[in-house]
N, C-alpha and C positions, 0 to 999 in steps of 0.2 A: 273812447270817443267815436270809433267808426261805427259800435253797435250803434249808440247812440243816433249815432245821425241816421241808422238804414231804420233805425223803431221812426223816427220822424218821419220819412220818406212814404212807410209804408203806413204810416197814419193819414197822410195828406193825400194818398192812393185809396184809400179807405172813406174817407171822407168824400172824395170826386164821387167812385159809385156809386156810395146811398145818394147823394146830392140827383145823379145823375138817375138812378129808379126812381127817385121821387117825383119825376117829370110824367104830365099825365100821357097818357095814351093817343091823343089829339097832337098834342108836340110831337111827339114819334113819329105819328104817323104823315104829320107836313113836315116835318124835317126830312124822313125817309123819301117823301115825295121829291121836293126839292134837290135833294142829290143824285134820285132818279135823272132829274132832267138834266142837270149837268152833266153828268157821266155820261149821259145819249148824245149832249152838243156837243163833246170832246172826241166823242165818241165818231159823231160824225165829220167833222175837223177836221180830223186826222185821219179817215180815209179808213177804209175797207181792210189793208194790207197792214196796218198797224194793230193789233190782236189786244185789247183791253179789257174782254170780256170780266175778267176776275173782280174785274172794280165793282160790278152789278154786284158781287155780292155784298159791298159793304151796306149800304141800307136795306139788303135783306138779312142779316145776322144782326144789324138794331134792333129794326122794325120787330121780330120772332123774338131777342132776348129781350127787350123791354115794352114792348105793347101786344105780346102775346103770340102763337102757332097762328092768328087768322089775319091778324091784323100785316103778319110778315108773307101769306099767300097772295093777296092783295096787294102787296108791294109786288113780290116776283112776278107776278101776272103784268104789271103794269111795265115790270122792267123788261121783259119777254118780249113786249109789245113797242118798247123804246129801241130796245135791241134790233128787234124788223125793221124798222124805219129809220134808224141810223144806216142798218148794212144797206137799204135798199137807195136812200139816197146821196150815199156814201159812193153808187156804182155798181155796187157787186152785182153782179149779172150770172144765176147760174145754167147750168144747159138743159137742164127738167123744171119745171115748176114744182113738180112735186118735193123738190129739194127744199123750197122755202118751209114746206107744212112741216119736212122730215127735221130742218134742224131747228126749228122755232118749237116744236114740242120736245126734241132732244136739250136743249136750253131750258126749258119749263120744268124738264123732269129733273133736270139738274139741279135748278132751286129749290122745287120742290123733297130732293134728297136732303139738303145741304138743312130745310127747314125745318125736316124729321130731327135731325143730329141735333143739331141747335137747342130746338124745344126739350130732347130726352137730356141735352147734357146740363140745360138750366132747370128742371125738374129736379134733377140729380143733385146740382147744387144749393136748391133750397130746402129739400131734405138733408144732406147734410149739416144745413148752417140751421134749420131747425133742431136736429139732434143737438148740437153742438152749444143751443142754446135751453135746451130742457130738461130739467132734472129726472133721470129717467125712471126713479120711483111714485113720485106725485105729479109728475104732464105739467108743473107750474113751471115757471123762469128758472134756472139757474144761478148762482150767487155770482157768477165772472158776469153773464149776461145782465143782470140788475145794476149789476155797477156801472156797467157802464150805459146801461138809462139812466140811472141815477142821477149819473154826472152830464149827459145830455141835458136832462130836466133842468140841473144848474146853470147850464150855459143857456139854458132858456127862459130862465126867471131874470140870471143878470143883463140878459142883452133885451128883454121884451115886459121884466117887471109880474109875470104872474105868476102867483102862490101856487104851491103845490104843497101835497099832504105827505111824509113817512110813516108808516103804520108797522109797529114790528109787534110781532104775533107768537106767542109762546103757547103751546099745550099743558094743562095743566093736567098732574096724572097719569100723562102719556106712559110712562113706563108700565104702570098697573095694566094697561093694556096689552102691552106685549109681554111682561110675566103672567095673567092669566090666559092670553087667549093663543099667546105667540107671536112670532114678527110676521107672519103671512098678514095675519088680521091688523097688527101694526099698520105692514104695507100699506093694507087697503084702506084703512082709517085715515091716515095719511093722502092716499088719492081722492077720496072721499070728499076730506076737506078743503083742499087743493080746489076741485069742482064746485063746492059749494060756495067757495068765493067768486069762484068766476064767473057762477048763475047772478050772484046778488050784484056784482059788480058791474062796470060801464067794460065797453069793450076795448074803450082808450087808458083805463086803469091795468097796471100790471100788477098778475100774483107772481110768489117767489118762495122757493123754498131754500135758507141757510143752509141747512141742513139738521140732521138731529127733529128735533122735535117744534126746531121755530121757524115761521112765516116771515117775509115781510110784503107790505101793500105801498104802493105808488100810485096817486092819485093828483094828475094834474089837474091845474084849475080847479085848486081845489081851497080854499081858506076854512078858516077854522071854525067857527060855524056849520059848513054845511059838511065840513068833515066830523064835527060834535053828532050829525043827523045821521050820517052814512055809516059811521063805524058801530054808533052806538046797535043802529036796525042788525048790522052784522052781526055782532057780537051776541046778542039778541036771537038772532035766527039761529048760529051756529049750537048754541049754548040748546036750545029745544031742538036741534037734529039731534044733538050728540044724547039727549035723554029718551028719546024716541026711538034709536036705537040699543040705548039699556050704555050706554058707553058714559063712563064715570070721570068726563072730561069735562075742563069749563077752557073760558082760553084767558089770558093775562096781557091784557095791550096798552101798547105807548103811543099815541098818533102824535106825531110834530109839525108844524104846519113851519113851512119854511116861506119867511115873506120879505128875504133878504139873503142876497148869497154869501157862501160862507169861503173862510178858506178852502176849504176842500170837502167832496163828498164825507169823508170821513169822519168830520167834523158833526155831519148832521147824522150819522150812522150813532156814531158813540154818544150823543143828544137821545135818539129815538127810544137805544138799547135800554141807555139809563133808566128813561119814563118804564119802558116795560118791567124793570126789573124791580121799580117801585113799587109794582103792581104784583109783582111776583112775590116779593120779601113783605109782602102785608097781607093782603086780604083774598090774592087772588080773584080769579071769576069777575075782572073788571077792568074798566079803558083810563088811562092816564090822556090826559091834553093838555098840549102846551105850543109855543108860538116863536118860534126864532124872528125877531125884527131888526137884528145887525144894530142895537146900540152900541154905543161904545166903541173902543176900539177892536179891529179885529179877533185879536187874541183874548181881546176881553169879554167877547157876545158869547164864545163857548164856555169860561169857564161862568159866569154870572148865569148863563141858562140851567149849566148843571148846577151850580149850586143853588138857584130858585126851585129847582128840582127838588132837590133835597132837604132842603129849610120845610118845604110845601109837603113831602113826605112824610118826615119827624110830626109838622102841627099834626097833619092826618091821624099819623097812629097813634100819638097822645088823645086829640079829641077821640080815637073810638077805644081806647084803654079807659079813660074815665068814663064813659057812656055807661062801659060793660062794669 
């Protein structure tokens, strides 16, 4: 129970931050303003003899970690300049003049130190959390990191109603690649592919590597329809790079267009997997689509989808067995 509760804690910690990056750069920076001034009125309040300098830097370690290194010089300059004018009508009286210039740049160089650190240590941590989110053989999303867009996306279909696309992506072949050419060439075929999703794609759609030899695609705002247009052009382009370069792949995809949320991400994982593998277990070198609409009851929409799945599979390979 105590894990339990410190995983919830640190969810709700989790969630403050990104909530809290997602604020623009304008916020930041009149918010940072606004605290400026208050710090200077307290500042000045309380007298010369009372030492608070430390507080200045709290809207300057905002201002640098979340509206950037210039946006936070611009604050410390402004705070530099509050700081004078508190001490100075706060009293403080010193016996040089030159003493104001000496410690009102000593104070500026200070935040300006304090801005360096800031900027290098949030660099720092979005190359980490970029590693941490990228599979480091194809440069696409990671299968931890997709999950949990995934399940983002669902709490955004249930709480705002729009459709989004699952595309799960399989190579077809892939092995014949790395037994004639090797796993280097693998590798690169792999990255290859990875890129070429993400040229044909929006920049608000995520790729994603499983792992092994299968994709998946995320595609908000996305209904089934114009996921019919989008995947099919992919599939389409991927399928003539891959012959362009003499590479004896095709790909086998499921797209699910989800226009009701489901019990769980997982729900619409094991939906998507299934369409691809119909695609896989037949004819290969082709896109499945299909449409979660949450009839029924809960526990009823996954299995009635998979088994619409599969009745629609069977007609298929009947109607092209008697064709042939």
């Amino acid at each position: 129970m105590p894990v339990a509760k410190d995983d919830i804690k640190l969810k709700k910690v989790d969630k403050l931050i990104k909530a809290l990056e997602k604020r623009s750069e304008r916020f930041w920076g009149i918010l940072c303003f606004l605290l400026v001034c208050l710090i200077g009125w307290v500042d000045y309040a309380t007298g010369y003899e009372l030492n608070i300098s430390l507080f200045y830097l709290i809207p300057i370690v905002l201002a640098t970690w979340y509206a950037g290194q210039n946006r936070g010089i611009v604050i410390s300059v402004f705070s530099t300049a509050v700081w004078l004018a508190a001490d100075l009508g706060a009293g403080h009286v010193y016996s040089r003049p030159i003493l104001y210039i000496w410690n009102t740049l000593i104070r500026f160089a200070f935040f300006l130190v304090t801005i360096y650190l800031v900027s290098k240590l949030h660099n720092a941590q979005n190359t980490l959390q970029s590693l941490a989110h990228t599979d480091f053989i194809s440069g696409a999303v990671n299968t931890r990191y997709f999950n949990e867009l995934l399940e983002s996306e669902v709490e955004k279909l249930r709480r705002y109603h729009h459709p989004f696309t699952l595309v799960f992506v399989d190579i077809d072949n892939f092995k014949a690649i790395n037994d004639r050419f090797g796993h280097r060439a693998g590798d690169n075929a792999l990255r290859f592919i990875a890129s070429e999703l993400k040229r044909q794609l929006r920049s608000s759609d995520i790729v994603a590597r499983l792992g092994g030899d299968e994709f998946a695609l995320l595609l908000p705002f996305t209904d089934q329809p114009a996921a019919e247009t989008v995947v099919s052009k992919v599939s389409n382009n991927l399928t003539a790079k891959m012959r362009h370069r003499n590479w004896q792949i095709t790909f086998s995809m499921g797209a699910l267009t989800c226009e009701a949320a489901p019990d769980s991400p997982e729900d619409l994982v094991e939906m998507a997997d299934k369409l691809m593998y119909v695609v896989k277990n037949s004819t290969k070198n082709n896109v499945r689509f299909s449409t979660f609409k949450g009839m029924g009851t809960k526990s009823e929409e996954k299995t009635d989808t998979l088994s619409k799945i599969t009745a629609e599979s069977n007609h298929d390979f009947k109607a092209r067995k008697n064709t042939d």
